[in-house]
C-alpha positions as a Markdown table, in Angstrom:
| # | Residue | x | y | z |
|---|---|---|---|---|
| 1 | Unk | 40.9 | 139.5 | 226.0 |
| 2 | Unk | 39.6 | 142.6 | 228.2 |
| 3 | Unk | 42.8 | 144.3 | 227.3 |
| 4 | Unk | 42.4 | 144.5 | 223.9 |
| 5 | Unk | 38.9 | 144.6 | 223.7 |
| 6 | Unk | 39.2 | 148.1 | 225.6 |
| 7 | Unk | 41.8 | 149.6 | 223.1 |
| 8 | Unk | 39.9 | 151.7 | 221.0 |
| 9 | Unk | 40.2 | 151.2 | 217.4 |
| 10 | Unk | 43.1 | 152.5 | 214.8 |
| 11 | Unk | 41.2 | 155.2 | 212.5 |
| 12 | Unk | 40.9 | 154.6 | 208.8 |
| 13 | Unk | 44.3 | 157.1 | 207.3 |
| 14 | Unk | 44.2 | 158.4 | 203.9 |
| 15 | Unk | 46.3 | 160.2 | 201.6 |
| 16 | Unk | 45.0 | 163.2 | 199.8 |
| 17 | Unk | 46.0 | 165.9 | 197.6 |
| 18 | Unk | 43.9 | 169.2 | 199.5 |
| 19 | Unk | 43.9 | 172.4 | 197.7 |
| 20 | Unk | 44.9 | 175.9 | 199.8 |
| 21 | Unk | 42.5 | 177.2 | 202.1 |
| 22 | Unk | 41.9 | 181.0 | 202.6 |
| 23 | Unk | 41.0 | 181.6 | 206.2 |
| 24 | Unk | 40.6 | 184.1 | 208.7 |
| 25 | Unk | 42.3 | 183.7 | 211.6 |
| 26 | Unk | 44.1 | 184.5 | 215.0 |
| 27 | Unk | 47.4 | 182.9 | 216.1 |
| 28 | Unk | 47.7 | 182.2 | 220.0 |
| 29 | Unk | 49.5 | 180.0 | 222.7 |
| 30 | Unk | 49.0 | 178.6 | 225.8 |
| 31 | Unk | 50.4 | 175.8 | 227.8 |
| 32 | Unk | 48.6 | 171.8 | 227.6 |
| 33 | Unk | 46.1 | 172.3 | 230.7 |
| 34 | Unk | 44.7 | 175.8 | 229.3 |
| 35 | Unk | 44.4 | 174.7 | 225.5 |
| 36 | Unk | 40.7 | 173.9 | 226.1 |
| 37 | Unk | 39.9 | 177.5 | 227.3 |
| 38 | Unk | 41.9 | 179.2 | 224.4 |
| 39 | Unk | 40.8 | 177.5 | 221.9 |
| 40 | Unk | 37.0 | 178.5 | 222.7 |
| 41 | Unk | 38.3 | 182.1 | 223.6 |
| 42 | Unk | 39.7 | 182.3 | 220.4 |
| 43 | Unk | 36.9 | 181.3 | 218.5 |
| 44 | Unk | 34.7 | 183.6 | 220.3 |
| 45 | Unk | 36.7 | 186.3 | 219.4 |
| 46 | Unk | 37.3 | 185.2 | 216.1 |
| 47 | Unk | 33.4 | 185.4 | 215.3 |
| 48 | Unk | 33.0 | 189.0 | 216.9 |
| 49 | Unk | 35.4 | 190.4 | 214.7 |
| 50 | Unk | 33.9 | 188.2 | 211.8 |
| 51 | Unk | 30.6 | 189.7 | 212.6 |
| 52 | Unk | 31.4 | 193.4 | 213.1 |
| 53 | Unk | 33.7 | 193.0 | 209.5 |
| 54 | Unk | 30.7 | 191.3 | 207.7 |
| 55 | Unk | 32.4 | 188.2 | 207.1 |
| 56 | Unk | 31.0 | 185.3 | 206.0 |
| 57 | Unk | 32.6 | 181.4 | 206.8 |
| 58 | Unk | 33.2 | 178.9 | 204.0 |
| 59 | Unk | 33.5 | 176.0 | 205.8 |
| 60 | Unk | 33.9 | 174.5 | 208.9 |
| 61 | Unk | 36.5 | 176.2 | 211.8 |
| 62 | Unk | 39.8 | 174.5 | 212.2 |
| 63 | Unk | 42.4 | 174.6 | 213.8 |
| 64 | Unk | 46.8 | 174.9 | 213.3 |
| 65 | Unk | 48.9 | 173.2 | 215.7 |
| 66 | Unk | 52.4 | 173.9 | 215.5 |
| 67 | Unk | 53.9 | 172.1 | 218.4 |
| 68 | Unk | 52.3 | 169.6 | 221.4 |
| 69 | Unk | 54.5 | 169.7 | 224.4 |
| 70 | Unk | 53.6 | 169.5 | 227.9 |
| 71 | Unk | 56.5 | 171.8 | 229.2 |
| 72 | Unk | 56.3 | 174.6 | 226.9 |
| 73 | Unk | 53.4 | 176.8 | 224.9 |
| 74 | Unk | 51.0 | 175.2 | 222.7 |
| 75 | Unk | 51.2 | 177.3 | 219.5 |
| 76 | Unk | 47.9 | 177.4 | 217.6 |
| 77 | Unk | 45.7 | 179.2 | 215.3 |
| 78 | Unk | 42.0 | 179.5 | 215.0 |
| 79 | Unk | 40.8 | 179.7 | 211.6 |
| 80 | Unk | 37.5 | 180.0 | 210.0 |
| 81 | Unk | 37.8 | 179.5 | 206.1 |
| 82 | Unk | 36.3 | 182.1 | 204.0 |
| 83 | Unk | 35.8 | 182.2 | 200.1 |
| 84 | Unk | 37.2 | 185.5 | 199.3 |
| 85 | Unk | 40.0 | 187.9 | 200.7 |
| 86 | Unk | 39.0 | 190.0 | 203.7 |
| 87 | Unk | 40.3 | 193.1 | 205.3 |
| 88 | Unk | 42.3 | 192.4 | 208.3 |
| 89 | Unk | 41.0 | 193.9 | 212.2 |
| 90 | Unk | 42.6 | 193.8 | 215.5 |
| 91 | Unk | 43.9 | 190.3 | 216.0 |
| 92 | Unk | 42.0 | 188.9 | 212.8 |
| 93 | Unk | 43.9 | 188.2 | 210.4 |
| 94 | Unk | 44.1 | 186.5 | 206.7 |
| 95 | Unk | 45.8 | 183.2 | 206.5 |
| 96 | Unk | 47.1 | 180.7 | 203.9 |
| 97 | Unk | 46.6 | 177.2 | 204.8 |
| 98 | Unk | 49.1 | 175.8 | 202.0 |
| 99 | Unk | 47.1 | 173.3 | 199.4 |
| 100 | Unk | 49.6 | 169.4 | 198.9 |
| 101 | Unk | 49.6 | 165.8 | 200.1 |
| 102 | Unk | 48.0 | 165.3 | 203.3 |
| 103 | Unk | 47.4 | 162.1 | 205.5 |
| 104 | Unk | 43.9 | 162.5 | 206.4 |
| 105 | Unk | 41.7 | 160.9 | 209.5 |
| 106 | Unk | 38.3 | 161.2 | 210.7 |
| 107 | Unk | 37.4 | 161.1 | 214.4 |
| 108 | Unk | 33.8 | 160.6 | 215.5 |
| 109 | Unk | 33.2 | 161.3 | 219.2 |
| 110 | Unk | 34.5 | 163.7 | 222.3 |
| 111 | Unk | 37.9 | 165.7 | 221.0 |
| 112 | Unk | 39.7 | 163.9 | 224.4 |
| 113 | Unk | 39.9 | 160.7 | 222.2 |
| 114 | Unk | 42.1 | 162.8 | 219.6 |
| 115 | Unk | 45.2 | 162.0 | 221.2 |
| 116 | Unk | 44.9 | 158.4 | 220.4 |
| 117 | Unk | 44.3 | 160.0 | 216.5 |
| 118 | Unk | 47.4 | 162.1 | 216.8 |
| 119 | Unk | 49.5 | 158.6 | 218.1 |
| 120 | Unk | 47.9 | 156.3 | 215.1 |
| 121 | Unk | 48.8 | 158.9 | 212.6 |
| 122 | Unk | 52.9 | 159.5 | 214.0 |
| 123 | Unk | 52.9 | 155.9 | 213.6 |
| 124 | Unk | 51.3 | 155.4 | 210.3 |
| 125 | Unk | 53.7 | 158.3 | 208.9 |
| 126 | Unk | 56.8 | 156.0 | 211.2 |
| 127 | Unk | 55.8 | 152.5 | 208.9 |
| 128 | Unk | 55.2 | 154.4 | 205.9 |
| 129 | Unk | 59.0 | 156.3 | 206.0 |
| 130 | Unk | 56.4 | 159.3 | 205.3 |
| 131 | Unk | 57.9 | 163.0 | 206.2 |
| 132 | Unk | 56.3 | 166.2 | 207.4 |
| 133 | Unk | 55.9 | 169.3 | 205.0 |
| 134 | Unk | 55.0 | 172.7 | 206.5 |
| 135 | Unk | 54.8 | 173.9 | 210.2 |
| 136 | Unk | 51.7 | 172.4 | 211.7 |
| 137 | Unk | 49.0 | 169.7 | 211.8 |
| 138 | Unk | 45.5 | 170.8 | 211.9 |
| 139 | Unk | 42.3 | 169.8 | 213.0 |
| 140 | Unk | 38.9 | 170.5 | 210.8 |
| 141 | Unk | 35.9 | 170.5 | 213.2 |
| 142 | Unk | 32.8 | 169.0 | 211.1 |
| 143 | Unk | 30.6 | 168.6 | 213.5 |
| 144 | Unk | 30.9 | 169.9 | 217.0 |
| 145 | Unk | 29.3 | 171.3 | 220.4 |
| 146 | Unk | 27.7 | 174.4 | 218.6 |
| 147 | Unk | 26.0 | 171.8 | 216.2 |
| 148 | Unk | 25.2 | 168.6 | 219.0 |
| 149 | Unk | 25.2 | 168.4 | 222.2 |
| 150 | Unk | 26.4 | 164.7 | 222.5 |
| 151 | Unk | 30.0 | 164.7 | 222.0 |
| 152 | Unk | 29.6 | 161.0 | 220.7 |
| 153 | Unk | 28.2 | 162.6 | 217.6 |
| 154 | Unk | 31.0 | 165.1 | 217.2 |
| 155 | Unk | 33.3 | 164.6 | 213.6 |
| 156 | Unk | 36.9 | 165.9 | 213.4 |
| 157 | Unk | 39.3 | 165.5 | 210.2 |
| 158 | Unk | 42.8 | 165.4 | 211.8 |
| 159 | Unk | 45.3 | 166.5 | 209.1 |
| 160 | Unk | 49.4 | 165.9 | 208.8 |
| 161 | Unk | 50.9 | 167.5 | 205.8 |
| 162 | Unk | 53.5 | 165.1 | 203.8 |
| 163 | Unk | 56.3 | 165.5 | 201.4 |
């Protein structure tokens, strides 16, 4: 009874149909143990260049993953969606987040529980005979450190693109 009274719940998965998102963006990698680090790096940077461009986000920042490996490079890009093209500068650039059927989850609480997200939606796509479409997953961060400082509060959409 202790057992599974400790394993945290499955999230509620949905399928969508999402439209294309314009974003702004800058495409890095780092390995597993430095992911944290880059990822706030990158959005740093990604809202200097935003600023000194007078460019305006549409939404909330997310984020591409294109692989999740513990012996190689995580591949990743940092996106901020915006409403309109914008001029590309330095490492900034403009990026197509392709619209189609997605599986869709919503996470509420600290982003280390978003492993457990990543495994519930594999296995959902495993007894569903569901297939990727496109490169990467991404995650849409709703509600985050910037907005409250209690990480129990904190709202991610996790999405996996399907054919």
């Amino acid at each position: 009874k202790e057992i599974s009274e400790a394993i945290p719940p499955s999230v509620l998965i949905t399928l969508e149909e999402r439209p294309e998102i314009l974003a702004v963006a800058i495409y890095d990698s780092a390995m597993i143990n430095q992911i944290e680090q880059l990822s706030r790096d990158l959005y740093k940077e990604l809202k200097q260049s935003m600023r000194s461009g007078r460019v305006n986000e549409a939404g909330p920042a997310f984020a591409v993953y294109y692989n999740w490996t513990e012996d190689t490079p995580i591949r990743m890009r940092a996106c901020f969606p915006v409403a309109e093209e914008v001029r590309e500068s330095g490492r900034m650039n403009l990026y197509r987040l392709s619209g189609g059927k997605v599986l869709k989850a919503e996470w509420k609480g600290s982003y280390e529980g978003l492993g457990k997200v990543h495994l519930d939606m594999d296995a959902y796509m495993a007894d569903f005979g569901m297939k990727f479409r496109g490169a990467g997953v991404w995650e849409e961060y709703t509600v985050g450190p910037e907005d409250n400082p209690n990480p129990s509060e904190w709202i991610t959409h996790v999405f996996y693109p399907v054919e």
